[in-house]
BAKOL-588199 format. One record per residue (C-alpha): x, y negated, z. Coordinates in nm, 2 decimals. Layout:
<pts>
<pt <X, Y, Z>> ...
</pts>
This chain:
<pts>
<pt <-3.40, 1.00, 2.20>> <pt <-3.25, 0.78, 2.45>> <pt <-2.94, 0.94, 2.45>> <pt <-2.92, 0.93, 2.05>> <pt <-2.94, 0.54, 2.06>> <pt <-2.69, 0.55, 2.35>> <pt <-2.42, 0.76, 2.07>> <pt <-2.51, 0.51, 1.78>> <pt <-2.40, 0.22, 2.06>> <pt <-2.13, 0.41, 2.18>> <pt <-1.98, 0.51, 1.86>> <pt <-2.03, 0.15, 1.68>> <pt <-1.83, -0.04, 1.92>> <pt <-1.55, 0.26, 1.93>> <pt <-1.57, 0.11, 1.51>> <pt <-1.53, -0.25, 1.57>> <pt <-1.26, -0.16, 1.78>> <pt <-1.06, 0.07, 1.52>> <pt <-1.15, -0.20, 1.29>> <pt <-1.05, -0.49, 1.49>> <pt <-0.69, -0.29, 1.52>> <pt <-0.70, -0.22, 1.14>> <pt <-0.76, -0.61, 1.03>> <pt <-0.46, -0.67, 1.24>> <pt <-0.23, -0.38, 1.18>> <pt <0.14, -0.51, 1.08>> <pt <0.26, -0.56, 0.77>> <pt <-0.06, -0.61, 0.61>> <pt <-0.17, -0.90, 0.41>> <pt <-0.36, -1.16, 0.60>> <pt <-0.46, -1.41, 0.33>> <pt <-0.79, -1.32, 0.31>> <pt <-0.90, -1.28, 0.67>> <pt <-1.26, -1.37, 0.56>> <pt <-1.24, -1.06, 0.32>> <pt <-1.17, -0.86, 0.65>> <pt <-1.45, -0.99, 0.84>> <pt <-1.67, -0.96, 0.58>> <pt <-1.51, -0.52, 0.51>> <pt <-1.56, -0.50, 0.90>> <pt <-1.92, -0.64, 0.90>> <pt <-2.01, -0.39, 0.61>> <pt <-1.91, -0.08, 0.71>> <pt <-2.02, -0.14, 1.07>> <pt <-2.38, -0.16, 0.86>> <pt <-2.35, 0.11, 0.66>> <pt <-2.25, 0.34, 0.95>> <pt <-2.52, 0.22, 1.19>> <pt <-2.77, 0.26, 0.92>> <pt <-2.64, 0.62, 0.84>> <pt <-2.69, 0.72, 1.18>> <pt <-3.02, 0.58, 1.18>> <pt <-3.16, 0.72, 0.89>> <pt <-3.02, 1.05, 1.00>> <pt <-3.15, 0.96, 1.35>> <pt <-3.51, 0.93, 1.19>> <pt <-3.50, 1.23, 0.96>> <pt <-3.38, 1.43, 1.23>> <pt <-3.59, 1.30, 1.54>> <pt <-3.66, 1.63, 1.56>> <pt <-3.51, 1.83, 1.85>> <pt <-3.12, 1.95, 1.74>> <pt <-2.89, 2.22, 1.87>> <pt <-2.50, 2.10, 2.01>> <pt <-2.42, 2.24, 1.64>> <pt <-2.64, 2.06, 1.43>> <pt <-2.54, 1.71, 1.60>> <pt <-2.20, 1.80, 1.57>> <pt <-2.16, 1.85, 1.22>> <pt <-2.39, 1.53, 1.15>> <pt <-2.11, 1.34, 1.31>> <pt <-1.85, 1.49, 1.18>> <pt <-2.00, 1.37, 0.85>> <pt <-2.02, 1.03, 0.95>> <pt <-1.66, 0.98, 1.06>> <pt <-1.58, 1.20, 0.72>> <pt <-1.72, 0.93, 0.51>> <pt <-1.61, 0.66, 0.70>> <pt <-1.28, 0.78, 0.72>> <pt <-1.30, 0.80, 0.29>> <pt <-1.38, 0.45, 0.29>> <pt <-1.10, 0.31, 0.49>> <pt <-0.89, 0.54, 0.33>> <pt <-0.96, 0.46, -0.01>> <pt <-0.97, 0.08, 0.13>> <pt <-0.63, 0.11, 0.22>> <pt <-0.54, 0.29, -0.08>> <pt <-0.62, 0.02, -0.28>> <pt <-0.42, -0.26, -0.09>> <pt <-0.14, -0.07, -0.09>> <pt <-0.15, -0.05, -0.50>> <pt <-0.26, -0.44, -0.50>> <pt <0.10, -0.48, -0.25>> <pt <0.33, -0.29, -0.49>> <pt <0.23, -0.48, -0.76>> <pt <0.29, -0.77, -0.62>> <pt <0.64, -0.64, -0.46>> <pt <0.75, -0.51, -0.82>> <pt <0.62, -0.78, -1.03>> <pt <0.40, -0.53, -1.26>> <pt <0.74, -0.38, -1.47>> <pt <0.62, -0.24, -1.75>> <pt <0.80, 0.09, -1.65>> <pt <0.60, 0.07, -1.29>> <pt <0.28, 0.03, -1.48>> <pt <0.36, 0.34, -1.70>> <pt <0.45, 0.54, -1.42>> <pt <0.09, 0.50, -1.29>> <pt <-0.05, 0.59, -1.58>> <pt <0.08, 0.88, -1.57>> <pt <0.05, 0.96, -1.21>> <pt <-0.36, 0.90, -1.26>> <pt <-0.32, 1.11, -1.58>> <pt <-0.18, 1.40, -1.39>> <pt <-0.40, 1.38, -1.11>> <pt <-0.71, 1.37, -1.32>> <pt <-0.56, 1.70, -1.53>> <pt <-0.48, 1.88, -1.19>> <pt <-0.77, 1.77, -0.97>> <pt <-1.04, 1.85, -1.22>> <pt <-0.89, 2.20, -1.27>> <pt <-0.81, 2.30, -0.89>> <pt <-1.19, 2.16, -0.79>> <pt <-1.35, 2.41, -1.02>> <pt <-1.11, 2.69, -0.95>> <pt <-1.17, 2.65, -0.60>> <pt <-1.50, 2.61, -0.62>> <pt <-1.58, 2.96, -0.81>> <pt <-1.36, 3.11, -0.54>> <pt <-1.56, 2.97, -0.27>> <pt <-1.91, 3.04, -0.45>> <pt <-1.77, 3.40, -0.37>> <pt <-1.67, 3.41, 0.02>> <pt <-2.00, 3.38, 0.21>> <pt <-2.21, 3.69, 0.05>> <pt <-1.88, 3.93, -0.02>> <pt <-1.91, 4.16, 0.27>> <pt <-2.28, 4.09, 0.24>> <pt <-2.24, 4.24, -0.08>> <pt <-2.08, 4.56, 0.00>> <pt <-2.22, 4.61, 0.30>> <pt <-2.61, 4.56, 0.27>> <pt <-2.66, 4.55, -0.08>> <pt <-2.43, 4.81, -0.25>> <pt <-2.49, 5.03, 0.11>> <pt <-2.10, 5.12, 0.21>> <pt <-2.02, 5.22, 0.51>> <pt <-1.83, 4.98, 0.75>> <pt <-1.49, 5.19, 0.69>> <pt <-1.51, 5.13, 0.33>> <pt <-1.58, 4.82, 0.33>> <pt <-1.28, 4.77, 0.57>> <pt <-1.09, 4.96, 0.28>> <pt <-1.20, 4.74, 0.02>> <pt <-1.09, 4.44, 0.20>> <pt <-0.75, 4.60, 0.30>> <pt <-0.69, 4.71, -0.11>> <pt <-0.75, 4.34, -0.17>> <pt <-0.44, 4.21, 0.03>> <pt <-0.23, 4.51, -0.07>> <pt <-0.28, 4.43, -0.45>> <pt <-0.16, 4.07, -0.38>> <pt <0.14, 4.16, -0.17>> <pt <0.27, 4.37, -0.44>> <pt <0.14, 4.16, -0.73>> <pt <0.33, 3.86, -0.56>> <pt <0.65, 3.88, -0.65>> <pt <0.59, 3.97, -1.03>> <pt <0.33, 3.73, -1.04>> <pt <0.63, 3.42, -0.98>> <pt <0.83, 3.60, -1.21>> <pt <0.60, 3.63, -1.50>> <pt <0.50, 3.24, -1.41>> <pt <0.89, 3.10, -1.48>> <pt <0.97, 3.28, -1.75>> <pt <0.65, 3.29, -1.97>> <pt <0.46, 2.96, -1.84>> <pt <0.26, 2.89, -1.56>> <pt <-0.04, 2.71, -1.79>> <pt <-0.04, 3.08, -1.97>> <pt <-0.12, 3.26, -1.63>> <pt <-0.29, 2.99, -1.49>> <pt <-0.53, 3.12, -1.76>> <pt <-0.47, 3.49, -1.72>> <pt <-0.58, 3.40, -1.37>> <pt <-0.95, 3.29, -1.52>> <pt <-0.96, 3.57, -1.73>> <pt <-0.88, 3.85, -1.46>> <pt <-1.11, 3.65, -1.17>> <pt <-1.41, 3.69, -1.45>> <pt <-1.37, 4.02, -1.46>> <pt <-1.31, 4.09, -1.10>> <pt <-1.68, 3.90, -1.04>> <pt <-1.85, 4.12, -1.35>> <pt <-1.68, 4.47, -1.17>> <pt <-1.78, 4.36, -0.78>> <pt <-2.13, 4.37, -0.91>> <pt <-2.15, 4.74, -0.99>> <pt <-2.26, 4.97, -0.74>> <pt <-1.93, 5.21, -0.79>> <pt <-1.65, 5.28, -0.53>> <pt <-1.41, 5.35, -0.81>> <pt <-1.49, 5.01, -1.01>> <pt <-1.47, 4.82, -0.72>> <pt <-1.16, 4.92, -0.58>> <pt <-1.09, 4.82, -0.98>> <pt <-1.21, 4.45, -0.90>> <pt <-1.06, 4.43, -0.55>> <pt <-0.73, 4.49, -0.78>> <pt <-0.75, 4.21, -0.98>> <pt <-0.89, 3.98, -0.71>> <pt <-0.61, 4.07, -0.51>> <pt <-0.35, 3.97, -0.83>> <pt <-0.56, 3.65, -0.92>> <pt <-0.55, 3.51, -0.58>> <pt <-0.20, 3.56, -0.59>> <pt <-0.14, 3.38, -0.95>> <pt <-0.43, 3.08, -0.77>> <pt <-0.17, 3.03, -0.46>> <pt <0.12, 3.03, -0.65>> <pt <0.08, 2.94, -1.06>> <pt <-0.13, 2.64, -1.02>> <pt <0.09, 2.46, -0.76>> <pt <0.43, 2.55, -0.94>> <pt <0.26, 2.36, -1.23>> <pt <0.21, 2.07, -1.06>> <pt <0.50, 2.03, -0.93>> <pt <0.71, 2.08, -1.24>> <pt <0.52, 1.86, -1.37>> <pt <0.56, 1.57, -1.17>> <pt <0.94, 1.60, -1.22>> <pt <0.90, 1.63, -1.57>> <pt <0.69, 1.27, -1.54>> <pt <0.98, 1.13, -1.28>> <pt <0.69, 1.10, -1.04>> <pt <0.80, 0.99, -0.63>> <pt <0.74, 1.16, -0.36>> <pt <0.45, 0.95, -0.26>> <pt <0.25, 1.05, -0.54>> <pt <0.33, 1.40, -0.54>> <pt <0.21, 1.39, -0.19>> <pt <-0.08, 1.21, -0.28>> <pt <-0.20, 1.45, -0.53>> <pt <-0.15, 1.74, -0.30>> <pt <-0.35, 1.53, -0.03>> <pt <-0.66, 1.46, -0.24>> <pt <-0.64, 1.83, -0.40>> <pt <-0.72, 1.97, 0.01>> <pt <-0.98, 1.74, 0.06>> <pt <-1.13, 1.85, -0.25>> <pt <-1.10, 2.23, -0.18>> <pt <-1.26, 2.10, 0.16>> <pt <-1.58, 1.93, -0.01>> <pt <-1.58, 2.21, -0.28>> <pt <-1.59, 2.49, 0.04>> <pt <-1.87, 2.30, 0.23>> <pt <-2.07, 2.26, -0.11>> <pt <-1.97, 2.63, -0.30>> <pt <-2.15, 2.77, 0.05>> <pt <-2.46, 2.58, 0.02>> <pt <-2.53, 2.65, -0.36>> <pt <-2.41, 3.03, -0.27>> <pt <-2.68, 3.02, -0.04>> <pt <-2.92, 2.86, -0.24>> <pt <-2.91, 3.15, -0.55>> <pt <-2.93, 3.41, -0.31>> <pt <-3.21, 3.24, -0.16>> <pt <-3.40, 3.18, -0.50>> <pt <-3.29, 3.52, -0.65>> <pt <-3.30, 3.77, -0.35>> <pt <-2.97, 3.92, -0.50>> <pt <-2.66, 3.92, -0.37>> <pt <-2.46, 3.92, -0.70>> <pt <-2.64, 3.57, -0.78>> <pt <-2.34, 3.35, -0.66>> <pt <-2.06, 3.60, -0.84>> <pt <-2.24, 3.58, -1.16>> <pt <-2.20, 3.15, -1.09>> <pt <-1.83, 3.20, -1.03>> <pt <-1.76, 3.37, -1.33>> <pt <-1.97, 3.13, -1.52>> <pt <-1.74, 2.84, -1.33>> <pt <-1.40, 3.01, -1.43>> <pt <-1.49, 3.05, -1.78>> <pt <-1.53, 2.63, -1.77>> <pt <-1.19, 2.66, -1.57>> <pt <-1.05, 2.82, -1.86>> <pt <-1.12, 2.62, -2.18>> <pt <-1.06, 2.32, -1.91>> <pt <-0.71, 2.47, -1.89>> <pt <-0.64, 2.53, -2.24>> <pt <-0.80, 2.16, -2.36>> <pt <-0.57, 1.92, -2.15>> <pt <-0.31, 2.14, -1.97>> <pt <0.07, 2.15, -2.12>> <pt <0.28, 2.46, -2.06>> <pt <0.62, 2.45, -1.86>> <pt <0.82, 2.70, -1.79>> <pt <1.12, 2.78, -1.50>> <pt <1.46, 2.87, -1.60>> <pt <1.42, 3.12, -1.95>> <pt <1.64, 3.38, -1.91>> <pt <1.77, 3.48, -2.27>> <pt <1.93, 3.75, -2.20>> <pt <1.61, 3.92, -2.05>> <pt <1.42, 3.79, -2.34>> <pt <1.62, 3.99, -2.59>> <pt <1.59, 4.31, -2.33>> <pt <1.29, 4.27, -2.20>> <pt <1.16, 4.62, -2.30>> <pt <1.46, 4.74, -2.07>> <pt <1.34, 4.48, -1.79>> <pt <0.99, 4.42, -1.83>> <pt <0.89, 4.33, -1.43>> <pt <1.25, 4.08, -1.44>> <pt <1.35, 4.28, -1.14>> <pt <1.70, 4.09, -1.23>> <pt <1.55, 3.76, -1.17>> <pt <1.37, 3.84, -0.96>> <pt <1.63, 3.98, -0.73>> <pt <1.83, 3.61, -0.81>> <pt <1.52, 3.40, -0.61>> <pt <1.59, 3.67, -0.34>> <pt <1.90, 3.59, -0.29>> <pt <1.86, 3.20, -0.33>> <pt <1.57, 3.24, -0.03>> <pt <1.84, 3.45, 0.18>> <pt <2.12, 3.22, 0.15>> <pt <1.92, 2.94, 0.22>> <pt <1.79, 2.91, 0.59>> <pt <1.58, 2.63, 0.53>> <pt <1.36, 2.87, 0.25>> <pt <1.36, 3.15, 0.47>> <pt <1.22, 2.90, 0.77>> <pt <0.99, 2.81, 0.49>> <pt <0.86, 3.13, 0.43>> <pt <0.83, 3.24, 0.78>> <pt <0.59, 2.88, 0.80>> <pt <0.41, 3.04, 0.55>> <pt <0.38, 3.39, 0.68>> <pt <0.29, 3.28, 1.06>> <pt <0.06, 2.99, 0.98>> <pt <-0.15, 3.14, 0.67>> <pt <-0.16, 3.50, 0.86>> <pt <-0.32, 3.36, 1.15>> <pt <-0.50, 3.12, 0.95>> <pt <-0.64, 3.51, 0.75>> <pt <-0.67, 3.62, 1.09>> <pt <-0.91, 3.34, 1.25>> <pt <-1.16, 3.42, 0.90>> <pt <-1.23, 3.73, 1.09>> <pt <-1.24, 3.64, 1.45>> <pt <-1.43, 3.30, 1.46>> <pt <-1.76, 3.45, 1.43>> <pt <-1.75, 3.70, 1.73>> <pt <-1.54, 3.45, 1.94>> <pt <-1.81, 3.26, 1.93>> <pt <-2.10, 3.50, 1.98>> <pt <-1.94, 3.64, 2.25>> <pt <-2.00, 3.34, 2.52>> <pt <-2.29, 3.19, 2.34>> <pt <-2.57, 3.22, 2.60>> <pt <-2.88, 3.31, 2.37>> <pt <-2.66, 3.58, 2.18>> <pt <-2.75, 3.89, 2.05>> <pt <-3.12, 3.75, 2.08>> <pt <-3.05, 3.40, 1.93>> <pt <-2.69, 3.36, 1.69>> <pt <-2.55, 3.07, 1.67>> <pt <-2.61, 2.88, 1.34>> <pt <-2.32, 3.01, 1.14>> <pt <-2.35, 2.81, 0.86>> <pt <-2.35, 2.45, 1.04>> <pt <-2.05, 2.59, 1.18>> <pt <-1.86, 2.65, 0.86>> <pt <-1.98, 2.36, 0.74>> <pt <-1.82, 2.18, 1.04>> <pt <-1.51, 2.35, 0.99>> <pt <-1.45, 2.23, 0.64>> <pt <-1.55, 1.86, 0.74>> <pt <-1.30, 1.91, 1.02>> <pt <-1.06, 2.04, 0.71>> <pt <-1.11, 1.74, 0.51>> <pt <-1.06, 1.54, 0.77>> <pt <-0.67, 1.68, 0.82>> <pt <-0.62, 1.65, 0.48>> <pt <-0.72, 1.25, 0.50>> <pt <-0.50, 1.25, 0.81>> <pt <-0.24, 1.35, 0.63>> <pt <-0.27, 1.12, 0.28>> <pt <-0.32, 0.84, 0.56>> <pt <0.01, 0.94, 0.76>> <pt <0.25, 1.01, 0.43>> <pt <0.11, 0.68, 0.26>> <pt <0.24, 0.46, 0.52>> <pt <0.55, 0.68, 0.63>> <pt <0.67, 0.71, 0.28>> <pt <0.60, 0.35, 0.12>> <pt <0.65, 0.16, 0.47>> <pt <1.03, 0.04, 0.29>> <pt <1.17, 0.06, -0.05>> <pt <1.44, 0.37, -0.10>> <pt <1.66, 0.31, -0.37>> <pt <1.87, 0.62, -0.42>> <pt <1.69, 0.91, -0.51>> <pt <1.86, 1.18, -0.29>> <pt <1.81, 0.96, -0.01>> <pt <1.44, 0.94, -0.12>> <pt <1.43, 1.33, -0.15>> <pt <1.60, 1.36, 0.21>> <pt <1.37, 1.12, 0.41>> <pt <1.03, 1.31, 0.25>> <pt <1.20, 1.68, 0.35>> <pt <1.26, 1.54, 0.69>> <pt <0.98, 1.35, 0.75>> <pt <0.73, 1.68, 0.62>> <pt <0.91, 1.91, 0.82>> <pt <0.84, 1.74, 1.14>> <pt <0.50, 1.70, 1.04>> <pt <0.47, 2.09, 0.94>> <pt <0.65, 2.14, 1.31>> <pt <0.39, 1.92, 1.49>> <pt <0.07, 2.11, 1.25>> <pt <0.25, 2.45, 1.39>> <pt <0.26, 2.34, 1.73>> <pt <-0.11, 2.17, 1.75>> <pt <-0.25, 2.50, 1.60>> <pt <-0.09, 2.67, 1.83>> <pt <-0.22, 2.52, 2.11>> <pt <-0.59, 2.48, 1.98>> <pt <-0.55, 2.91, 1.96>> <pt <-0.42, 2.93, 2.29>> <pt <-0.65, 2.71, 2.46>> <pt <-0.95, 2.86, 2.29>> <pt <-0.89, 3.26, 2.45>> <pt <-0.88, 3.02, 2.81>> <pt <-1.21, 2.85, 2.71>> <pt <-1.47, 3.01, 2.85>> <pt <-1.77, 2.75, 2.68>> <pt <-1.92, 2.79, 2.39>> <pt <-1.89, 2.41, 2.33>> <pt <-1.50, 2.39, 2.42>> <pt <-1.37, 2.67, 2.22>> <pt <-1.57, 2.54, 1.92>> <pt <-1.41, 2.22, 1.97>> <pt <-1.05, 2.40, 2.00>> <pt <-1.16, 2.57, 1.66>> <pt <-1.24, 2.22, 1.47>> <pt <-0.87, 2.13, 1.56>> <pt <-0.73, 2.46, 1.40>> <pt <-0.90, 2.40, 1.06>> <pt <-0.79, 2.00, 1.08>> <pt <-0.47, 2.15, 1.13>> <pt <-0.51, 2.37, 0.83>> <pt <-0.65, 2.04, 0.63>> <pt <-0.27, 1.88, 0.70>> <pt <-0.10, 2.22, 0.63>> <pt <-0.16, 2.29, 0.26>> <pt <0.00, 1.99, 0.15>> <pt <0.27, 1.98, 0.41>> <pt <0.39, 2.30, 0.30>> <pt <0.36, 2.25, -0.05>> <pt <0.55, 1.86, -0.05>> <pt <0.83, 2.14, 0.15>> <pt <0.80, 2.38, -0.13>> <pt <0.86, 2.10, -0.41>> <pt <1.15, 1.97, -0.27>> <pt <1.33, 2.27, -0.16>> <pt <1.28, 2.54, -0.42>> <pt <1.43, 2.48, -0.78>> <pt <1.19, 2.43, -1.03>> <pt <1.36, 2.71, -1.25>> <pt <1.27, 2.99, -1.00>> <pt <0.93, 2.76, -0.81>> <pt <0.69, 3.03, -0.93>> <pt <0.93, 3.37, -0.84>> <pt <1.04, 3.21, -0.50>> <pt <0.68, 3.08, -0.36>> <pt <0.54, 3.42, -0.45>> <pt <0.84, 3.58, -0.25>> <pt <0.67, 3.43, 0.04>> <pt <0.32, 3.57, 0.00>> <pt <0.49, 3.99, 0.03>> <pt <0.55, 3.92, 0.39>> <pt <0.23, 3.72, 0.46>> <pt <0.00, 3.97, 0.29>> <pt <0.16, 4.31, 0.47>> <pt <0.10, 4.08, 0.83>> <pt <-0.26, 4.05, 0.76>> <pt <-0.31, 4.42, 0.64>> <pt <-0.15, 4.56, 0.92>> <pt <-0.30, 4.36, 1.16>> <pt <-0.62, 4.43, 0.96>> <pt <-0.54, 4.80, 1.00>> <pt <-0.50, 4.81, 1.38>> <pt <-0.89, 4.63, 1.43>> <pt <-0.84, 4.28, 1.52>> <pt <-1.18, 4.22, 1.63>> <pt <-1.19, 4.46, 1.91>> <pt <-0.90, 4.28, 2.07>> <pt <-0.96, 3.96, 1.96>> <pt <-0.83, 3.77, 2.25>> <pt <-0.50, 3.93, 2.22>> <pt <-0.45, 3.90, 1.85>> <pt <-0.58, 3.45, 1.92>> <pt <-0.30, 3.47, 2.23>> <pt <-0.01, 3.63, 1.99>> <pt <-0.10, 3.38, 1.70>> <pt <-0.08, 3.15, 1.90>> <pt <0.30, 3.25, 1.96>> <pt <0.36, 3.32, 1.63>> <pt <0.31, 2.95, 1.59>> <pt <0.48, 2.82, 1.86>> <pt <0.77, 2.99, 1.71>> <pt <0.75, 2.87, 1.34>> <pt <0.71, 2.50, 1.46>> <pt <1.06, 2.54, 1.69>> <pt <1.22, 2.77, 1.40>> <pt <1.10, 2.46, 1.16>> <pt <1.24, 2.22, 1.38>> <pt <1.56, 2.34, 1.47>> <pt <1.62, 2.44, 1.11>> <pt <1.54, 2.14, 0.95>> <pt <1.43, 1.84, 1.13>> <pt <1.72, 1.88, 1.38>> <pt <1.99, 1.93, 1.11>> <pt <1.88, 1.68, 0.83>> <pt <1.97, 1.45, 1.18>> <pt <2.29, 1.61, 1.21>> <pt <2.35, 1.54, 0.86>> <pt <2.22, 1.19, 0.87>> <pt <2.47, 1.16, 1.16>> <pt <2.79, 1.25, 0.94>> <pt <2.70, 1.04, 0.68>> <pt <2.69, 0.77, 0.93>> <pt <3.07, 0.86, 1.07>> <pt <3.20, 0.88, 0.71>> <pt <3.10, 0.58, 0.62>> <pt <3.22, 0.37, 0.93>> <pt <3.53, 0.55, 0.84>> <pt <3.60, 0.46, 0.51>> <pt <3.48, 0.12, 0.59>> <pt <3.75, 0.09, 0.86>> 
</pts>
């Protein structure tokens, strides 16, 4: 116990130090520094009487794992309350800067209105997909009694469907509306959880089908309406960024809590189909959700193909038009090579964390290591990136007023793709480093970095994604992306990753180091090139 009262010390005065530095940060308000004092005193409470409540619950002896996900927890929630702290003085700052114009105050209204519309959705969607992750091999494997190669099988039919859905999938999204497939989506997931249920090879290769098609219409559909419809509302970049921020942190809380609840129906039913049956149940909400206080928009509507669309029905025309945008333009095919590397190691690590660890734990095969307080970790660990991030953005995009819009759209392009190269570069060192770690302790904490890296990731790459690909083909050309990423994970599926695991870590680990200096050199290093002509044309003209 001594050495839990010498933490709670130890991580208090690490607070008042953070805070002390926060109170005095620059270009922040100082009028009220008894208001600070009086923040700093509070949460300096509330955090050492967390950790002493959870001190005294738990004065029970705890594994390294158990601690470590209690703190994670703490600094997760403290983190929330700074952040939305900080949140709120920058609102109270920019009214004051823009003298509360009416136009201001309806452009907030609107930004809260689509961030309540979007959020609400995404959290449920997310969460019925989660509910399904734990107990799915569990499923096939124990319950429904398939051999390990079939099960294999069913995994790799999963990740074919999407690759070849993919591409359609964008299509279908521009030109008939991405609210109408949003809801498809809810439709075709419900069945896939009522098929997976049923103790038949055929039926559920039938259900790995459709998974694999609706978790190509969730990574694509849902996003593309967001973003369309933040230009439709004239939103900034900031808020954008904002919304995209908030939606990973809730697909982080909505993992951490989908996995308990999962493992609280199995646990009262004794059946694994208990959490599918919940998902379904939670998509059907999704859907009337969706249909109640969604709008539909649409990408570019191709009359022609409207009045032959019994000649064309897969729009292989248009489609082969976002092919050609993403090949003439080397910052999208950077983009999707992001996309590709990151996610398809990101696939990769899903199978590989488990046995990575077990492998140098010392009471393993007699004693495994609690793989649920791990998980749990990781999603904290995930939230915590995505705060990071909304954190970063906030001040890097509102620290000056940008008048003209393209310059505005320039600086958030460069400014994302250095932080997509630095997220590429970090995850490829926390890879790398874990296959050299040889404790259990160290390569779990190289594995925490990797999912905060993945937390800062998802809305990196989509801010790049909204301001680089055309809203008439978002859908076709961000599905484009997912062909390439889902053949990677099938064939590395295909040649049994976990037997070589440290290999497959070591060449992801590449893979990343590579995206982050293809992003750079791509991007970062010739929007500063640009930025440097514009500078010389200018002094010429001038002179």
């Amino acid at each position: 116990m001594p050495d839990i009262f010498l933490g709670q010390l130890y991580v208090t005065r690490c607070l008042q130090y953070f805070l002390r530095g926060f109170n005095h940060q620059p270009g922040v308000c100082h009028d009220c520094p008894h208001a600070h004092l009086e923040l700093s005193r509070r949460a300096i409470q509330i955090f050492q009487r967390l950790l002493s409540v959870i001190s005294g619950i738990l004065a029970i002896k705890m594994g390294f794992y158990e601690w470590q996900l209690v703190l994670l927890v703490c600094v997760c929630i403290v983190t929330l309350l700074f952040e939305r702290y900080a949140s709120k003085r920058r609102e109270d700052g920019r009214k004051k800067d823009v003298d509360e114009r009416q136009a201001t105050s309806n452009q907030r209204d609107a930004y809260k209105a689509l961030s309540m519309k979007y959020l609400v959705v995404f959290g449920i969607v997310m969460g019925a997909d989660w509910l399904q992750g734990p107990y799915l091999y569990s499923l096939y494997r124990e319950q429904h009694g398939f051999p390990e190669r079939f099960v294999a099988a069913l995994f790799v039919t999963g990740f074919v469907s999407a690759g070849v859905a993919a591409p359609f999938i964008g299509v279908w999204a521009d030109q008939h509306g991405r609210r109408t497939l949003c809801l498809t989506f809810c439709i075709l997931y419900t069945l896939t959880c009522v098929l997976i249920t049923v103790p038949s090879l055929p039926v559920l290769i039938l259900g790995r089908i459709l998974g694999g098609i609706s978790t190509s219409i969730l990574f694509s559909a849902f996003e593309s309406w967001l973003v369309s419809s933040s230009n439709s509302l004239s939103l900034p970049s900031s808020d954008l960024s904002a919304i995209m921020g908030k939606a990973t942190l809730l697909n982080g809380f909505m993992a951490a809590t989908a996995g308990v609840v999962s493992n609280q129906f199995v646990r009262a039913t004794k059946d694994f189909t208990a959490p599918f049956i919940a998902s379904g149940c939670v998509l059907l909400v999704g859907w009337c959700t969706i249909r109640a206080t969604w709008s539909e928009n649409f990408g570019s509507r191709d009359d022609s193909s409207e009045t032959n669309g019994h000649s064309d029905p897969f729009q292989l025309h248009r489609l082969l038009s976002a092919w050609r945008i993403v090949r003439q333009d080397p910052r999208l095919l950077v983009l999707g090579l992001t996309q590709t590397c990151f996610e398809g190691c990101m696939y990769l690590f899903v199978f590989l964390w488990v046995p990575s660890l077990q492998e140098i734990s010392p009471n393993y095969p007699a004693e495994s290591p609690p793989l649920g307080y791990i998980f749990s970790s990781f999603m904290i660990c995930m939230m915590l990136g995505s705060l990071l991030y909304s954190t970063i953005s906030s001040r890097s995009l509102l620290q000056k007023p940008i008048n003209a819009e393209t310059e505005q759209e320039c600086l958030s392009v460069k400014f994302h793709a250095k932080l997509s190269t630095a997220v590429c570069a970090t995850s490829a060192l926390a890879l790398g480093s874990s296959v050299l770690f040889h404790d259990e302790r160290w390569r779990f904490y190289a594995f925490c970095a990797f999912e905060a890296c993945v937390g800062m990731y998802y809305p990196v790459q989509g801010m790049l994604r909204g301001r680089l690909i055309r809203d008439e083909n978002r859908a076709t050309v961000s599905s484009l992306f997912r062909v390439p990423l889902n053949a990677f994970v099938v064939l590395s599926l295909m040649t049994g990753v976990a037997s070589a695991r440290h290999a497959v870590l070591t060449a992801s680990s590449g893979l990343l180091a590579f995206a982050a200096l293809m992003m750079w050199v791509t991007i970062v290093h010739s929007s500063d090139l640009v930025s440097a002509e514009s500078v010389l044309a200018v002094d010429a003209v001038d002179s």
